[in-house]
C-alpha positions in Angstrom: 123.4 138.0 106.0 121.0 135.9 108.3 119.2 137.6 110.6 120.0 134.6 113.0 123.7 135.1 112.9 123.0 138.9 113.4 121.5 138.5 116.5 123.9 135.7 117.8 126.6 138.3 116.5 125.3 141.7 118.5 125.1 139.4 121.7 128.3 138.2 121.2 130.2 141.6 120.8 127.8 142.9 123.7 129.5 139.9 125.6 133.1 140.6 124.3 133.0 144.6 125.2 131.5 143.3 128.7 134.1 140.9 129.6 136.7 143.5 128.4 135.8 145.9 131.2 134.7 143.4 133.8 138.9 142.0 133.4 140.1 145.7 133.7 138.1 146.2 137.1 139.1 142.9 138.6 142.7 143.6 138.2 142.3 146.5 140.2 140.1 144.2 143.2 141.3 141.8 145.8 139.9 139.2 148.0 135.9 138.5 147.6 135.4 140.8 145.5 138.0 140.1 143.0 136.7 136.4 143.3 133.0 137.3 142.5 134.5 139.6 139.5 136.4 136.3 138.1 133.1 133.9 138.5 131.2 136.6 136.3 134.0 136.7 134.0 134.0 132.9 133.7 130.4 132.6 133.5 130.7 135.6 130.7 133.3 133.3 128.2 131.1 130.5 128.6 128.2 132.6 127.4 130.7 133.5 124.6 131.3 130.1 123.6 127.7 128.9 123.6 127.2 132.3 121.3 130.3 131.3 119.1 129.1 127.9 118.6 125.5 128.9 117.2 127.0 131.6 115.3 129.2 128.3 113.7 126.2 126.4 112.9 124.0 128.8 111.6 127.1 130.0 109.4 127.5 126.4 107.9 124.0 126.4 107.2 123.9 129.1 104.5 125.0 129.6 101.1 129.5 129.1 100.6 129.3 132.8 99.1 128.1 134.2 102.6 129.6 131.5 105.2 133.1 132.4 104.0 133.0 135.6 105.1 131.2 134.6 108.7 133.6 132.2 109.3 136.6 134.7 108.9 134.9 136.7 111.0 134.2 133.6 113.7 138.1 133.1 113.5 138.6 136.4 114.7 135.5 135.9 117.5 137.7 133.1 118.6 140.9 134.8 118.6 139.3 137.7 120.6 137.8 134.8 123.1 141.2 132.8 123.7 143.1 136.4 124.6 140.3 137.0 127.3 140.6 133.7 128.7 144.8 134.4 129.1 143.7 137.8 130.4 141.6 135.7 133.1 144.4 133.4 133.6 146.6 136.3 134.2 144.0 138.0 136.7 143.8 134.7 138.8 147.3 134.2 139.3 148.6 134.8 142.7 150.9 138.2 142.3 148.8 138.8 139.6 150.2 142.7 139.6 153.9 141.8 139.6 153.6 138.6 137.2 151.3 141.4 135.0 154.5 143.9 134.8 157.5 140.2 134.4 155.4 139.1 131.2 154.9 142.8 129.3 158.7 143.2 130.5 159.6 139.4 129.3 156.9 138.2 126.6 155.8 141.8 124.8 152.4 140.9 125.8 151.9 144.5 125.5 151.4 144.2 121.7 149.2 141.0 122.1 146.8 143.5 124.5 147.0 146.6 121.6 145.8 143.7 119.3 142.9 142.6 121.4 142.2 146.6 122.3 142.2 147.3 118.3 139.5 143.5 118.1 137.7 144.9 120.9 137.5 148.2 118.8 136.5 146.5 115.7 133.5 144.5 117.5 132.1 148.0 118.9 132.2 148.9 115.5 130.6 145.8 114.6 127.9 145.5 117.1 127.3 149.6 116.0 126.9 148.6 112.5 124.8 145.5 113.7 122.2 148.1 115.9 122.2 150.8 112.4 121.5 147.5 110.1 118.6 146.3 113.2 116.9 150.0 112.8 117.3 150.1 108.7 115.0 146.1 109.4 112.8 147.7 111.8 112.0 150.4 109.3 111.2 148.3 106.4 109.1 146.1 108.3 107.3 149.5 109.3 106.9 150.3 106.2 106.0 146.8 104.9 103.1 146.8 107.9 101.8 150.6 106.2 101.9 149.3 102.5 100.0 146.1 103.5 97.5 148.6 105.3 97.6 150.9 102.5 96.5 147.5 100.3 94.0 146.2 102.8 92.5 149.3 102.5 92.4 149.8 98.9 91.2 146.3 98.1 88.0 146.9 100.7 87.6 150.4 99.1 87.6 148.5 95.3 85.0 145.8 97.0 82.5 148.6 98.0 83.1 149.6 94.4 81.7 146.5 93.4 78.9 146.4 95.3 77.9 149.3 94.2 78.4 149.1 90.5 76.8 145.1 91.0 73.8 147.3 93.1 73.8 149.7 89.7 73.5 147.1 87.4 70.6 145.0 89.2 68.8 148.5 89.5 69.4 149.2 85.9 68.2 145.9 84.8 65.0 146.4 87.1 64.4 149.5 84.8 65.2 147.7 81.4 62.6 145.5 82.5 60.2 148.3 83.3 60.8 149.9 80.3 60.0 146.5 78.1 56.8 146.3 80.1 55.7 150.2 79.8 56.3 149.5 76.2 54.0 146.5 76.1 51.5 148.3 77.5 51.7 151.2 75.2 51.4 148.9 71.9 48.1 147.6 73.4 46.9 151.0 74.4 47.8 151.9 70.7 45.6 148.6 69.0 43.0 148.9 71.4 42.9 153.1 69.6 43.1 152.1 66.5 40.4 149.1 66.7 38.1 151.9 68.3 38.9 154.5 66.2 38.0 151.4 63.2 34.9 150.8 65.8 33.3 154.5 66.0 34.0 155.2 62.2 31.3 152.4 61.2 29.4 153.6 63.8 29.4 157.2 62.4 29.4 156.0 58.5 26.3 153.8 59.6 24.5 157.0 61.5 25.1 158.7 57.8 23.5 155.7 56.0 20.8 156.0 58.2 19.9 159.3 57.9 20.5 159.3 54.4 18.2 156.3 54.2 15.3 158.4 56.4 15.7 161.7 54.1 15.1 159.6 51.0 12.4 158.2 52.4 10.8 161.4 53.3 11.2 162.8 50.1 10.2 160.4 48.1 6.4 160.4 49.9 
């Protein structure tokens, strides 16, 4: 159901249950008082019409699955309306007491007020079903707002992640680097050895020559 007709819905059985009690008290006033009670209750159907009317074109805007049902229900919204406006008509009338008792006596207008008592019971039940279907939203948007936290919080934790595995990688590629250049190092440490080792073995095999050379001599004189 749209969320739209909901809320045009609560307000109008909030409306209904209010215009049901303000037309018990004003039978029971006279004089100012009972005229300021029948101004509120007039003012109180038009604000139930205005609410009928949006609740008709925002039904007629969905899908023919969901605005039959609406509409059935808008039937009965209207039927509820119409016996509160003959309930005001009643209330206006001078004698409105006596000419209350003549039309239950004549009409059997006490069955037309059980059937708007057992509407009017139906709408509480509506408008309660409304408020337990407005806390079930409420929740799940609560808990919609806590999952998007929960992921906001998640995807900022797997970013510092990053950084630190991208931080990992440029330090281990600063040590690769070190590596390839201790290892350069090492093979010319290791050519410059061997040429000097190469360098101070002529230099000792020459030494030998020469004092072989200097012993011959000697011995030969």
């Amino acid at each position: 159901m749209s969320e739209v007709f909901e809320g045009y819905e609560r307000q109008y059985c909030e409306a209904s249950a209010s215009l049901s009690r303000k037309c018990t008290a004003a039978s029971a006033l006279d004089g100012e008082k009972k005229k300021q009670k029948l101004s509120e209750i007039q003012s109180g159907i038009e604000e139930a019409e205005s609410l009928i009317r949006k609740m008709d074109l925002e039904a007629r805007s969905l899908q023919p699955s969901i605005k039959a049902g609406l509409l059935a229900k808008l039937r009965e919204y209207k039927s509820d309306l119409n016996n509160v406006k003959s309930e005001l008509k009643r209330i206006s009338a001078p004698n409105a007491r006596q000419a209350t008792r003549e039309e239950l006596l004549e009409s059997g207008m006490a069955d037309t007020l059980a059937v708007s008592t057992d509407q009017r019971g139906r709408l509480m039940m509506t408008t309660e079903r409304l408020n337990q279907s407005t806390d079930r939203i409420k929740e799940s948007r609560r808990t919609m707002l806590e999952t998007e936290e929960l992921g906001v919080s998640i995807l900022q934790d797997l970013h510092q992640q990053r950084q630190s595995l991208l931080h990992a990688h440029t330090t281990l590629h600063g040590v690769d680097d070190n590596i390839g250049k201790s290892k350069k190092i090492l093979a010319a440490m290791s050519k410059r050895m061997d040429r000097n080792k190469w360098i101070i073995g002529g230099i000792i095999t020459a030494l030998v020559l020469a004092i072989l050379l200097i012993l011959y001599f000697k011995l030969a004189h």
